[in-house]
C-alpha positions in Angstrom: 9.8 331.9 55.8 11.3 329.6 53.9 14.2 327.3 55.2 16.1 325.9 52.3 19.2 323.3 53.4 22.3 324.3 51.4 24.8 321.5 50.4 29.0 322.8 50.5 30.0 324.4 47.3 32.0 327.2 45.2 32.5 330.8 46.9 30.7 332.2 44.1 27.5 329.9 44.4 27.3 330.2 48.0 28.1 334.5 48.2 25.0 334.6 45.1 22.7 331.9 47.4 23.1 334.0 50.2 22.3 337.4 49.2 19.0 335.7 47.3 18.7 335.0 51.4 19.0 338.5 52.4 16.8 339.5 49.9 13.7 336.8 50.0 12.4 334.6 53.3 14.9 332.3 52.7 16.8 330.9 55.6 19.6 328.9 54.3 22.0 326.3 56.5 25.1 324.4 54.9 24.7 321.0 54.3 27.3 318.7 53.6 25.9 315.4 51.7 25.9 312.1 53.8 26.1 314.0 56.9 22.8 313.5 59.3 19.3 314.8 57.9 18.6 316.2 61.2 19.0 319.6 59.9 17.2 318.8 57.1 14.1 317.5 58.6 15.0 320.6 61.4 14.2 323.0 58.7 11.6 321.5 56.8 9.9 318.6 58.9 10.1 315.6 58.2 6.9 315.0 56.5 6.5 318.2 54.8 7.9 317.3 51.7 7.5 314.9 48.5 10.1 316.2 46.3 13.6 317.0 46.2 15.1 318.8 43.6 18.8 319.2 42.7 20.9 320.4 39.2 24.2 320.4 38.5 25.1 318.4 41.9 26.8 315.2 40.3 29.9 316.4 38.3 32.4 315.8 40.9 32.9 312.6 41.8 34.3 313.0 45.1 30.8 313.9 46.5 28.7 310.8 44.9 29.2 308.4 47.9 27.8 311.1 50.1 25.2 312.6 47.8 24.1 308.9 47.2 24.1 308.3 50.8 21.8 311.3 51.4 19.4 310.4 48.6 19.4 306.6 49.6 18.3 308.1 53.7 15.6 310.8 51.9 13.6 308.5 49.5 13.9 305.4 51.5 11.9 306.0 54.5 9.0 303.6 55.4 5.9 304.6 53.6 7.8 307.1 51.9 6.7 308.7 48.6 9.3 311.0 48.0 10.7 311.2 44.8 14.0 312.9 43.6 14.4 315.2 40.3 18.5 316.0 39.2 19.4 317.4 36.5 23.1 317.2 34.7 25.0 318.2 32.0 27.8 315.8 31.5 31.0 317.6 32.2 33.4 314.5 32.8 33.6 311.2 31.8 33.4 309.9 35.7 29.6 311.2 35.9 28.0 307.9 35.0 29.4 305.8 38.7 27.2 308.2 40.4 23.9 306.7 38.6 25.4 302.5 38.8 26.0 303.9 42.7 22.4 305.0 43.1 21.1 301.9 41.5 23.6 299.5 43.3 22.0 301.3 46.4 18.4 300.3 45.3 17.6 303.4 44.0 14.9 303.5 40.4 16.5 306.2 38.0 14.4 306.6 34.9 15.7 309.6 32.4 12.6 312.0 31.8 14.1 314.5 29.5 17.3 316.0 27.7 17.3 319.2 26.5 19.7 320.7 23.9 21.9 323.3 25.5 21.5 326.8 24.6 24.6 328.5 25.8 28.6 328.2 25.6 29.4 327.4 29.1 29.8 323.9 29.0 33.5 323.4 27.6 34.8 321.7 30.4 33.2 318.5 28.5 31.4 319.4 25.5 29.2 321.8 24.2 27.1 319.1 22.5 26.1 317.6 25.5 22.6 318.0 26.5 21.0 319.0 29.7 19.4 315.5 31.0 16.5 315.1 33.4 16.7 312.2 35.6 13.5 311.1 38.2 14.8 308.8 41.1 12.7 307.0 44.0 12.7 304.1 46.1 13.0 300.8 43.9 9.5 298.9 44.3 10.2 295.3 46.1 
């Protein structure tokens, strides 16, 4: 089985995650970003990954102190390699403290990609805006 941490989040996304659940070996907790990693590294291991993945997860800015706090304690750890992967779509103009707040926490983000859109969902912001890649890791000394 897979154990897959969950972060807080709409009714709809969670109600969708968790019937995936019932219907794969996924075993899915709630994670709320910034709080401990214990359940993380309870579900996981703490060595048994290199890569964490995340899309869509930086549009409200009343979650980037904890979400940076959480990705600050992942790819920090001594002799860590772990890298970080996020992808965005801007939907506000607020979205850009959360990348000076990785960077003012040490963090290395380097844009990969950016990808026109394909659909109409994005009118909250703009339709124009493209789907960006971003890579994050530990800042070399």
């Amino acid at each position: 089985r897979t154990r897959c941490p969950l972060p807080a989040t709409d009714t709809d996304t969670h109600t969708s995650t968790h019937a995936l659940a019932a219907s794969s070996n996924l075993v899915i907790h709630q994670y709320t970003w910034g709080d401990s990693l214990d359940l993380v590294y309870g579900a996981v291991g703490e060595e048994n990954f290199d890569l964490v993945i995340g899309a869509e997860i930086t549009a409200i800015s009343g979650g980037h102190a904890g979400l940076v706090k959480t990705l600050v304690k992942l790819l920090s750890r001594r002799g860590s390699k772990i890298e970080a992967i996020l992808a965005e779509t801007r939907r506000n103009h607020l979205q850009h403290a959360f990348w000076d707040l990785l960077a003012h926490a040490g963090l290395e983000v380097s844009q990969v990609a950016s990808y026109a859109q394909t659909c109409e969902w994005n009118l909250t912001f703009s339709k124009d805006e493209p789907v960006s890649i971003f890579r994050i890791r530990k800042r070399d000394p």
